[in-house]
PyMOL Python script that loads the backbone (N, CA, C, O; Angstrom):
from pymol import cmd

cmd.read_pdbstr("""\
ATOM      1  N   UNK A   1      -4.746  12.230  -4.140  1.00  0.00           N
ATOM      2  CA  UNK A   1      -4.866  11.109  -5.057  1.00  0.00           C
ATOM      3  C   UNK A   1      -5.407   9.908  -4.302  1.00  0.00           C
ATOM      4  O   UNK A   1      -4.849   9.556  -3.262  1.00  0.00           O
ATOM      5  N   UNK A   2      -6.526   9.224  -4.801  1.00  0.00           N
ATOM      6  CA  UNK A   2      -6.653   7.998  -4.451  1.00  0.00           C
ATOM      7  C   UNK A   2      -6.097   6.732  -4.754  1.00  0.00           C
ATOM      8  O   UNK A   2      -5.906   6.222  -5.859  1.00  0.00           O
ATOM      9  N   UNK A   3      -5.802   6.182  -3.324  1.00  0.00           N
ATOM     10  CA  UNK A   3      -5.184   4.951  -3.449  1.00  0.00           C
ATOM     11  C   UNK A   3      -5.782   3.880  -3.783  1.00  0.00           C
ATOM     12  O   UNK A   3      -5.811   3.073  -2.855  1.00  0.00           O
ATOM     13  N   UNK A   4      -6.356   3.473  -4.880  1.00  0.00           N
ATOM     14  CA  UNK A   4      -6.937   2.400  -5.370  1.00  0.00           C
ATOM     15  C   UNK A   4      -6.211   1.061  -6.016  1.00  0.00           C
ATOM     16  O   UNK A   4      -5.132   1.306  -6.556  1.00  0.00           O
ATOM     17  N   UNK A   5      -6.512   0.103  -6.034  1.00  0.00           N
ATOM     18  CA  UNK A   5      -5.467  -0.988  -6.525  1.00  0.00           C
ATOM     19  C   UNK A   5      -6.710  -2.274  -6.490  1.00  0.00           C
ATOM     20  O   UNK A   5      -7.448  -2.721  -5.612  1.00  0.00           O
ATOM     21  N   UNK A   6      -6.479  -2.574  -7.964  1.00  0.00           N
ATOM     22  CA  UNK A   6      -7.570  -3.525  -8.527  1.00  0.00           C
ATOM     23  C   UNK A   6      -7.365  -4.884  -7.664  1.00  0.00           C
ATOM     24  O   UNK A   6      -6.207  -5.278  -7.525  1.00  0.00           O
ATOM     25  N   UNK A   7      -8.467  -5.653  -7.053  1.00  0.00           N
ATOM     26  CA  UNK A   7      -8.299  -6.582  -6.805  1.00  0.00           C
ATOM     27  C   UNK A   7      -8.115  -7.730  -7.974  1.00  0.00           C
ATOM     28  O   UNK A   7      -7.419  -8.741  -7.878  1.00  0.00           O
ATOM     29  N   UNK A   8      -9.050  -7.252  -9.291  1.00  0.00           N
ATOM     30  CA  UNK A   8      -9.188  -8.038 -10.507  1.00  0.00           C
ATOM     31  C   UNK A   8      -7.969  -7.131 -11.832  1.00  0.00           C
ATOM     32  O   UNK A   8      -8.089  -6.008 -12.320  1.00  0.00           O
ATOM     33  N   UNK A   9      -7.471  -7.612 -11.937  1.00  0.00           N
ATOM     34  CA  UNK A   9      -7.264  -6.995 -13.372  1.00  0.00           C
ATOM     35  C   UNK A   9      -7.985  -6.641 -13.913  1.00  0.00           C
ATOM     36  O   UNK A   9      -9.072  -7.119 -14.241  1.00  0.00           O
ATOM     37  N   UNK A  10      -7.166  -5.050 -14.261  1.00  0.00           N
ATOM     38  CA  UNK A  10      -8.909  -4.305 -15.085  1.00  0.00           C
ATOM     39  C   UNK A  10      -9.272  -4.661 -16.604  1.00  0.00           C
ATOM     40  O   UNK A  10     -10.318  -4.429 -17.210  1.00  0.00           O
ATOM     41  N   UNK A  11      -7.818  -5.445 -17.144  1.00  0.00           N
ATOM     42  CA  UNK A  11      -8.406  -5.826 -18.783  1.00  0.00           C
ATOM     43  C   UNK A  11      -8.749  -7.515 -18.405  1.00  0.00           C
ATOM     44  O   UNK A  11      -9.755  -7.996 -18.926  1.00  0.00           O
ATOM     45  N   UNK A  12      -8.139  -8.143 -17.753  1.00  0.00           N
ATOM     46  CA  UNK A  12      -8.180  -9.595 -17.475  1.00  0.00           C
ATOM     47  C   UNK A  12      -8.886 -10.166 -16.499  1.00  0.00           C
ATOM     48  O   UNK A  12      -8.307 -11.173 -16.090  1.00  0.00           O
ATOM     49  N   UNK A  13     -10.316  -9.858 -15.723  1.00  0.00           N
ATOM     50  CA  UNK A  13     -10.798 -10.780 -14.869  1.00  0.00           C
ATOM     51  C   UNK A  13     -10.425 -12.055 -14.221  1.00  0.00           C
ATOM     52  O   UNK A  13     -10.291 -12.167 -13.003  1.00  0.00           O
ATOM     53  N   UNK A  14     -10.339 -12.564 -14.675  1.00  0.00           N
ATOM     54  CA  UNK A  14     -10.091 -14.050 -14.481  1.00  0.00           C
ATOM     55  C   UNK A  14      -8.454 -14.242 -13.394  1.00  0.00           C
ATOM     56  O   UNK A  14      -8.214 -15.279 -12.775  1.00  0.00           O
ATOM     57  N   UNK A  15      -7.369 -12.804 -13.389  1.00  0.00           N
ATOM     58  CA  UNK A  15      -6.230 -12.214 -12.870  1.00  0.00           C
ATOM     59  C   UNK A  15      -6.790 -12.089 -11.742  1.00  0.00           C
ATOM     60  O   UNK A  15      -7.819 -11.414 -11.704  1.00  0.00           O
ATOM     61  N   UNK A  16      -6.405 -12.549 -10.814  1.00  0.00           N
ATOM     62  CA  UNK A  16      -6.911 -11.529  -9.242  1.00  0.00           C
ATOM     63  C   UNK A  16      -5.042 -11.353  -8.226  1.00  0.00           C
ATOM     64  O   UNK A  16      -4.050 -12.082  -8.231  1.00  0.00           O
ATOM     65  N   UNK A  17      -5.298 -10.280  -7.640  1.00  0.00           N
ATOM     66  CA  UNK A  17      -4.448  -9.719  -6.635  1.00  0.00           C
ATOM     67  C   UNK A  17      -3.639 -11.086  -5.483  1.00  0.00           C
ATOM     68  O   UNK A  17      -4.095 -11.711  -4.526  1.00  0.00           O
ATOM     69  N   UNK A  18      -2.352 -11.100  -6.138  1.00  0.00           N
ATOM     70  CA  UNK A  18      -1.402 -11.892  -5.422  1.00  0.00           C
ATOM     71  C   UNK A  18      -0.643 -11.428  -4.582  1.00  0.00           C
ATOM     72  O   UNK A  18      -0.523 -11.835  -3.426  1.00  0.00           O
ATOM     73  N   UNK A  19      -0.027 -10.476  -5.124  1.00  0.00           N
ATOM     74  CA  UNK A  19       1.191  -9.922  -4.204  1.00  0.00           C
ATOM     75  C   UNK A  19       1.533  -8.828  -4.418  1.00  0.00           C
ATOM     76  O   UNK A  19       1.310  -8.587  -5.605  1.00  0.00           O
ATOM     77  N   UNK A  20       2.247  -7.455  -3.596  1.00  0.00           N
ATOM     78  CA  UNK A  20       2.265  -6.097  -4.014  1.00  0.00           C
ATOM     79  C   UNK A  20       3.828  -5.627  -3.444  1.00  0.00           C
ATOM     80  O   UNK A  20       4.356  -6.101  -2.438  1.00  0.00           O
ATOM     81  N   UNK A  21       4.164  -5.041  -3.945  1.00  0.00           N
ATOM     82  CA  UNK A  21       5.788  -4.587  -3.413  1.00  0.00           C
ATOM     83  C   UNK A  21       5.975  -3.145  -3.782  1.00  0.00           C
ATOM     84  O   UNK A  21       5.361  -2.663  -4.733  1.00  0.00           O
ATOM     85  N   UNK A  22       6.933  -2.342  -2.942  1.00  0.00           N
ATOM     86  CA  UNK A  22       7.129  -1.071  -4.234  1.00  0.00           C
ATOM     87  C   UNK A  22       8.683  -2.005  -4.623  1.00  0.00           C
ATOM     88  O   UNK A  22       9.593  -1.230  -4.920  1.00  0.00           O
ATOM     89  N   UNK A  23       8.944  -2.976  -4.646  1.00  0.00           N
ATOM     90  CA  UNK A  23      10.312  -3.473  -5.057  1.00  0.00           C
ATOM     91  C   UNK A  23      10.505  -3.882  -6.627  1.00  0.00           C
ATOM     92  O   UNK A  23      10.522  -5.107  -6.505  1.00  0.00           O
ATOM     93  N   UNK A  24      10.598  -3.733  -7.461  1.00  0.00           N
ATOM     94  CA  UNK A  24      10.257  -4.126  -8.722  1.00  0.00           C
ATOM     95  C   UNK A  24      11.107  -5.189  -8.799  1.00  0.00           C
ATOM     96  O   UNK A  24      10.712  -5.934  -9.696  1.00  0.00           O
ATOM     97  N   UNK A  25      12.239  -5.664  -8.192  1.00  0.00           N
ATOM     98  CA  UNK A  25      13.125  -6.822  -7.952  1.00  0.00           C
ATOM     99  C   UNK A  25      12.647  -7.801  -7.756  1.00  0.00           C
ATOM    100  O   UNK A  25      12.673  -8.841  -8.414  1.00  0.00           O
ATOM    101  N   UNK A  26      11.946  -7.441  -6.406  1.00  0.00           N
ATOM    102  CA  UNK A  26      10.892  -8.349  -5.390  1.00  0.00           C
ATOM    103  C   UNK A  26      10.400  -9.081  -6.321  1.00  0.00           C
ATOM    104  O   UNK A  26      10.817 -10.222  -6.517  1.00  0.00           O
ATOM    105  N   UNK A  27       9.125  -8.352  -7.262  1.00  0.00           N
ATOM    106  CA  UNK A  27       7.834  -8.578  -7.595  1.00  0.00           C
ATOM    107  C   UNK A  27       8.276  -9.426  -8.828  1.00  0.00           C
ATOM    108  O   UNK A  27       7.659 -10.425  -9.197  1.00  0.00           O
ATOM    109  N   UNK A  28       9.181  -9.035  -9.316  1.00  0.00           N
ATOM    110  CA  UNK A  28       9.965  -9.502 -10.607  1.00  0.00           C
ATOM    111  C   UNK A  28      10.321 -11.404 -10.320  1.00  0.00           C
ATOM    112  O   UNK A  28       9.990 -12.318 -11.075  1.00  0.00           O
ATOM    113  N   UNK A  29      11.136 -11.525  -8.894  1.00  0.00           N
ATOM    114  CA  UNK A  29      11.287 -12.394  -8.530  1.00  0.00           C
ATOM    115  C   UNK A  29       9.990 -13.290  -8.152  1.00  0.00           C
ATOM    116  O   UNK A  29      10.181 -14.445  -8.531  1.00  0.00           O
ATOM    117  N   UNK A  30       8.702 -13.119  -7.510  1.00  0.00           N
ATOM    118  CA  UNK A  30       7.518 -13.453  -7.141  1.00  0.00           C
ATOM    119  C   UNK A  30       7.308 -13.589  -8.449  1.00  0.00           C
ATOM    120  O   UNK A  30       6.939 -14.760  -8.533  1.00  0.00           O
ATOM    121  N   UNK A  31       7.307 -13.112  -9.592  1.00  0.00           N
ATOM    122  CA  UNK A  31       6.602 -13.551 -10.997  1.00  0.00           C
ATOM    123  C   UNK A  31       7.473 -15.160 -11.522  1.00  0.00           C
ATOM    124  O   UNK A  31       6.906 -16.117 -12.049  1.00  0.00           O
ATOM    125  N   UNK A  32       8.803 -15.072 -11.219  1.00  0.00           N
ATOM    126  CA  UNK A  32       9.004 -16.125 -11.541  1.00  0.00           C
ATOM    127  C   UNK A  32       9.520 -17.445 -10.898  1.00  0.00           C
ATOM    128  O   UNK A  32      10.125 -18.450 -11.273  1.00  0.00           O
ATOM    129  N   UNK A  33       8.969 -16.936  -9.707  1.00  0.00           N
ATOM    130  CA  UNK A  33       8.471 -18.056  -8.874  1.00  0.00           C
ATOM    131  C   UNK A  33       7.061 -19.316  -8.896  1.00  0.00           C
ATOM    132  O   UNK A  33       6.849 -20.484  -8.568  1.00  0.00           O
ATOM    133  N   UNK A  34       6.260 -17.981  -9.603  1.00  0.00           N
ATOM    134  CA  UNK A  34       5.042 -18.473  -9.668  1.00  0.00           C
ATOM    135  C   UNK A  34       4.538 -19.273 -10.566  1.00  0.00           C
ATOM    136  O   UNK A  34       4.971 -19.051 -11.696  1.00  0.00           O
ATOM    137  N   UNK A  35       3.684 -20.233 -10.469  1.00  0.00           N
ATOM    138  CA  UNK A  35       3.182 -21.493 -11.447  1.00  0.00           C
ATOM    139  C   UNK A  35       2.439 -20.944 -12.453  1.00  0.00           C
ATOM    140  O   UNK A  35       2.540 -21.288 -13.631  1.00  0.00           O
ATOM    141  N   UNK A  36       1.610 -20.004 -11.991  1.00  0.00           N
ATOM    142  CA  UNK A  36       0.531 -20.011 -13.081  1.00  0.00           C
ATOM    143  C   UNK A  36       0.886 -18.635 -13.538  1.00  0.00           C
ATOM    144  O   UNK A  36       1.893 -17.979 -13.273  1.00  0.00           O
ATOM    145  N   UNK A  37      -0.308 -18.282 -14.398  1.00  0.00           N
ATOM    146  CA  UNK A  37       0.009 -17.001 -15.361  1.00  0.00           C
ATOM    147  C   UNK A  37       0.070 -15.949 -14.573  1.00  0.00           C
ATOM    148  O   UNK A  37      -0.310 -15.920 -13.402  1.00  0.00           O
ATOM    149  N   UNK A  38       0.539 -15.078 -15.177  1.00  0.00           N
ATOM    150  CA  UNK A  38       1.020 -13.512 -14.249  1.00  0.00           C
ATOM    151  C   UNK A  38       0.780 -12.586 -14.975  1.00  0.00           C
ATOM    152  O   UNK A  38       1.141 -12.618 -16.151  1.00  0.00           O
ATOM    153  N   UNK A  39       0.105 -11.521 -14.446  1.00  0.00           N
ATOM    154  CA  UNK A  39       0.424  -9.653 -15.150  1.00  0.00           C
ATOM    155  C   UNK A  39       1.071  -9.101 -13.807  1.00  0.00           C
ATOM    156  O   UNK A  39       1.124  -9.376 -12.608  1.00  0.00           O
ATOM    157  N   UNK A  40       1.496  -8.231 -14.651  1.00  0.00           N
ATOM    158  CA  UNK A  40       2.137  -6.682 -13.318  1.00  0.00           C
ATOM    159  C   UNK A  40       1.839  -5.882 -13.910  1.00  0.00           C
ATOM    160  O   UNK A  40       2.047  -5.589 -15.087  1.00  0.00           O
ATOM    161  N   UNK A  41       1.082  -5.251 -12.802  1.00  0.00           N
ATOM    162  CA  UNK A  41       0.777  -3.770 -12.897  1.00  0.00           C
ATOM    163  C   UNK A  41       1.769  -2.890 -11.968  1.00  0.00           C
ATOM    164  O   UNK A  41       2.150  -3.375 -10.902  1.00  0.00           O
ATOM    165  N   UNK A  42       2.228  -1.478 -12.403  1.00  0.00           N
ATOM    166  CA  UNK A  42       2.637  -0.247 -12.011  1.00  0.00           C
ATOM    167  C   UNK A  42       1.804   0.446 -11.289  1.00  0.00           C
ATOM    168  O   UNK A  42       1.056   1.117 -12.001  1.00  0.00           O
ATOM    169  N   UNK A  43       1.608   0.570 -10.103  1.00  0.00           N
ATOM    170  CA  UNK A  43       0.867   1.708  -9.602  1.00  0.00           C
ATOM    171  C   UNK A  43       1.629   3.062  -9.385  1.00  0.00           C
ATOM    172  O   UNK A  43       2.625   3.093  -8.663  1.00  0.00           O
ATOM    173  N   UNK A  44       1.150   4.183 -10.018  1.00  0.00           N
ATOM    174  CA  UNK A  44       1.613   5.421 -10.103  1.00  0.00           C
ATOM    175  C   UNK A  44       1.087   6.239  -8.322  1.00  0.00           C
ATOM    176  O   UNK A  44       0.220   7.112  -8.306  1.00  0.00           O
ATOM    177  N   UNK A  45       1.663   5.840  -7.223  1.00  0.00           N
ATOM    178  CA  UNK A  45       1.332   6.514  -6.231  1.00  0.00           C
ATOM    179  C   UNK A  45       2.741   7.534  -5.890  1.00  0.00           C
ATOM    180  O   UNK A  45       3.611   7.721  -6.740  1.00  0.00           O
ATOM    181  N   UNK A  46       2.778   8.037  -4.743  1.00  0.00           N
ATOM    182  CA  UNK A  46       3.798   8.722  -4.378  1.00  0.00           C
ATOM    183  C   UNK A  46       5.131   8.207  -4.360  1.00  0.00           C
ATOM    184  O   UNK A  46       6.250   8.666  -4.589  1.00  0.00           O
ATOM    185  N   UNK A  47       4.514   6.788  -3.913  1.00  0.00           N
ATOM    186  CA  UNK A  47       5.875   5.448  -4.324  1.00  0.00           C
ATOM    187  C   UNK A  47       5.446   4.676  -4.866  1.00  0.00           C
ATOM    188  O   UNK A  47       4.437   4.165  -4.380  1.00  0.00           O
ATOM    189  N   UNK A  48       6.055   4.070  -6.394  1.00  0.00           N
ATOM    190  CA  UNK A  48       5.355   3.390  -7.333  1.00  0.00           C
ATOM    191  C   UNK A  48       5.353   2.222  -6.699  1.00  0.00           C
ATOM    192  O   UNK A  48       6.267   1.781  -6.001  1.00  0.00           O
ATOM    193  N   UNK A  49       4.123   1.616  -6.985  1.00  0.00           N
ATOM    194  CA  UNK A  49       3.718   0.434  -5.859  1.00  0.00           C
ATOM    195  C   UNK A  49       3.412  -0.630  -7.559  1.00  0.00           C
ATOM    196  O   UNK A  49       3.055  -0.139  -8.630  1.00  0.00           O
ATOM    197  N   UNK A  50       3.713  -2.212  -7.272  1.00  0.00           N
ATOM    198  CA  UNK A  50       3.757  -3.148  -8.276  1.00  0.00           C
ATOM    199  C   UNK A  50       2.809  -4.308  -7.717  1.00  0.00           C
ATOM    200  O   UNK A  50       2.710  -4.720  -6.561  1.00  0.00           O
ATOM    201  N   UNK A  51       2.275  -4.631  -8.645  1.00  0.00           N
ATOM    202  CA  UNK A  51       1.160  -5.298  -8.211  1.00  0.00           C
ATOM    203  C   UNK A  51       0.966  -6.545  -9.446  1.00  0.00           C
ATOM    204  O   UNK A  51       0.638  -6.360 -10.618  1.00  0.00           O
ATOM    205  N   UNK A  52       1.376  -8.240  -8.566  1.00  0.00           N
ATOM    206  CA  UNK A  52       1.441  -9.260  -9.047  1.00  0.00           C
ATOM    207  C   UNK A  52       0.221  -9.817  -9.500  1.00  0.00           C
ATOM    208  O   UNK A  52      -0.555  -9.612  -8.567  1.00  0.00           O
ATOM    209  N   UNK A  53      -0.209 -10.231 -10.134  1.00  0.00           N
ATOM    210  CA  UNK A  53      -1.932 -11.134 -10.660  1.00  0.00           C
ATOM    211  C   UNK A  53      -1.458 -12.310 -11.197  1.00  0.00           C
ATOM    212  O   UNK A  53      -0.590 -12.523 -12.044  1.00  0.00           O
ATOM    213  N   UNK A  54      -2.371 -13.237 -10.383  1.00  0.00           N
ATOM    214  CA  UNK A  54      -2.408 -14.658 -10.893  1.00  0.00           C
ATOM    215  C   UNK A  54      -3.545 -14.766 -11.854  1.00  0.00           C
ATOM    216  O   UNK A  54      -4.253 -13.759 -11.888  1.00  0.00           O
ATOM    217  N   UNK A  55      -3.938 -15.887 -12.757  1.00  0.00           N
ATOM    218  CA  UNK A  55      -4.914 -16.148 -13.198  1.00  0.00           C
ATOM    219  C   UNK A  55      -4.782 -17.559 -13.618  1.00  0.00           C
ATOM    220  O   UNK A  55      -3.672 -18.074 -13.755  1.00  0.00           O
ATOM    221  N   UNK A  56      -6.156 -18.352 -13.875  1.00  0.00           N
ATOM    222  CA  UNK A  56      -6.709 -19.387 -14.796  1.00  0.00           C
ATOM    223  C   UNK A  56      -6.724 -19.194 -15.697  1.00  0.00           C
ATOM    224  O   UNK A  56      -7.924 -19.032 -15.919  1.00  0.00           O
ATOM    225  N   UNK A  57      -5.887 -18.962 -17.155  1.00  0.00           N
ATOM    226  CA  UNK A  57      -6.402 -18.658 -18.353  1.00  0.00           C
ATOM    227  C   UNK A  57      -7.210 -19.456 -19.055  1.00  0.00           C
ATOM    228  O   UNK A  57      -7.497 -19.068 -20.187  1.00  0.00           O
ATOM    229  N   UNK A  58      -7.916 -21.076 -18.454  1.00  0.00           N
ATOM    230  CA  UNK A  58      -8.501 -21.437 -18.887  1.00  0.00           C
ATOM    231  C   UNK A  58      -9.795 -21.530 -18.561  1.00  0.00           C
ATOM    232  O   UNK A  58     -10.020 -21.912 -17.413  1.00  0.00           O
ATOM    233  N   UNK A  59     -10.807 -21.262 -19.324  1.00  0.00           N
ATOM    234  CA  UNK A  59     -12.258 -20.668 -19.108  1.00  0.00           C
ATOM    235  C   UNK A  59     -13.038 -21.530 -19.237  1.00  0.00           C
ATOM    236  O   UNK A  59     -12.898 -22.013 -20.361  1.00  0.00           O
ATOM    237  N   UNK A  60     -13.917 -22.073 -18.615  1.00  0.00           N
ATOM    238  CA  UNK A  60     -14.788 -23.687 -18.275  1.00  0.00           C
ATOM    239  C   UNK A  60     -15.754 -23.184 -19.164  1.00  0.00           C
ATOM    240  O   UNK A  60     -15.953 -21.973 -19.269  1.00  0.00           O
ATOM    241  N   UNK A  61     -16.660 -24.431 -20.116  1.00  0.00           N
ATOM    242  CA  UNK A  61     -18.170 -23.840 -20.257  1.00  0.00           C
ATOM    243  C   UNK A  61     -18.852 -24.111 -19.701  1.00  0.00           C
ATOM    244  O   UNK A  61     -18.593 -25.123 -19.049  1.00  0.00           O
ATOM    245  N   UNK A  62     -20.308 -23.446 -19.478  1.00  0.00           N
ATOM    246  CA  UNK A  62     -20.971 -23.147 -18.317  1.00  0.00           C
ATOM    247  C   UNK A  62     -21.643 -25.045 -18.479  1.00  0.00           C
ATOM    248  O   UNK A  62     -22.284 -25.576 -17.572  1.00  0.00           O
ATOM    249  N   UNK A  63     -21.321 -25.699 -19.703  1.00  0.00           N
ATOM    250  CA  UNK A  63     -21.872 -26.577 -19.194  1.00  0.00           C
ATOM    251  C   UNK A  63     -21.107 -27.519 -18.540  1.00  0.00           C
ATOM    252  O   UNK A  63     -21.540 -28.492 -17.922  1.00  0.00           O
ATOM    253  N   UNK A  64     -19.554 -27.087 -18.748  1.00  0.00           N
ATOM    254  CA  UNK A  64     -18.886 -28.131 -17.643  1.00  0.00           C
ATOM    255  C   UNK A  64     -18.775 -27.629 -16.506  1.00  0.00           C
ATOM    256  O   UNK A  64     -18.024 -28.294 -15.793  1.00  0.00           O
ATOM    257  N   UNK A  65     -19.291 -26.543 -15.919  1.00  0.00           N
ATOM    258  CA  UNK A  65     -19.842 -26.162 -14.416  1.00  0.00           C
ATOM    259  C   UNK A  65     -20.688 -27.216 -13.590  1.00  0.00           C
ATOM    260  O   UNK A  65     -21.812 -27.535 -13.978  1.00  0.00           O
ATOM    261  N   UNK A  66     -20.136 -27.739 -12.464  1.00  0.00           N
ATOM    262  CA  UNK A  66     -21.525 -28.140 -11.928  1.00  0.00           C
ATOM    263  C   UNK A  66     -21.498 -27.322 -10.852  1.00  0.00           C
ATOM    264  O   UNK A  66     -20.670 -26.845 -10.077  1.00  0.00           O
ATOM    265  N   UNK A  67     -23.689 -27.298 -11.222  1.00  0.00           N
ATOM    266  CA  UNK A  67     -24.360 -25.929 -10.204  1.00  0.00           C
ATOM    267  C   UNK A  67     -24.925 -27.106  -9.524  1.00  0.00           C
ATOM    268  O   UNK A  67     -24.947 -28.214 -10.061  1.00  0.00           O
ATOM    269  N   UNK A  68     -25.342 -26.890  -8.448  1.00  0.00           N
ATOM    270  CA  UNK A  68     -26.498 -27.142  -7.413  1.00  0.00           C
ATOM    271  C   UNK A  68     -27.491 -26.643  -7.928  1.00  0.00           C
ATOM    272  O   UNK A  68     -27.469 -25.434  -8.158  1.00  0.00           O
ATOM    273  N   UNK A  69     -28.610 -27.393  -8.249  1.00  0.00           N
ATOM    274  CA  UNK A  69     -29.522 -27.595  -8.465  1.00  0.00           C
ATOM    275  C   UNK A  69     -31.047 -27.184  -8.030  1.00  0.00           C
ATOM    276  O   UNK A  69     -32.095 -26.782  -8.536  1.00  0.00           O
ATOM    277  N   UNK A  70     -30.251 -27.701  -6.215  1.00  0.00           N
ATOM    278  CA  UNK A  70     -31.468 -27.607  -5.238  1.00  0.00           C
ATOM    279  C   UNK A  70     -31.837 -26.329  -4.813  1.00  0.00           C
ATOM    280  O   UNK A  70     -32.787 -26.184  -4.044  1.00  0.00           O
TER     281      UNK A  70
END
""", "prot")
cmd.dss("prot")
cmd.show_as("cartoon", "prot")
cmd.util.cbc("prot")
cmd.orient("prot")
């Protein structure tokens, strides 16, 4: 089996890879520690491994981006 583990959330982009435990206590505790939004994922490995995601749920429009120009 491959050990793969999303750096992005695979339904939520904007989620990226915070913290990983096989502790579900741990990770449980790290979720509500944390400021901003959270998913957990289950990883189904030989030892179920849990995997914290932060995100921005708020999404800029590209025109309140500033690009460089030059």
């Amino acid at each position: 089996m491959d050990r793969l583990v999303f750096y992005h959330h695979p339904q939520a982009e904007n989620f990226s890879l915070r913290y990983s435990s096989a502790s579900l206590a741990d990770i449980r505790s790290r979720r509500e520690q944390s400021d901003e939004s959270t998913k957990l994922i289950g990883y189904p490995f030989e030892t179920l491994v849990y995997v914290l995601y932060e995100g921005d749920t708020e999404i800029e429009s590209a025109q309140d981006i500033d690009f460089d120009r030059e």
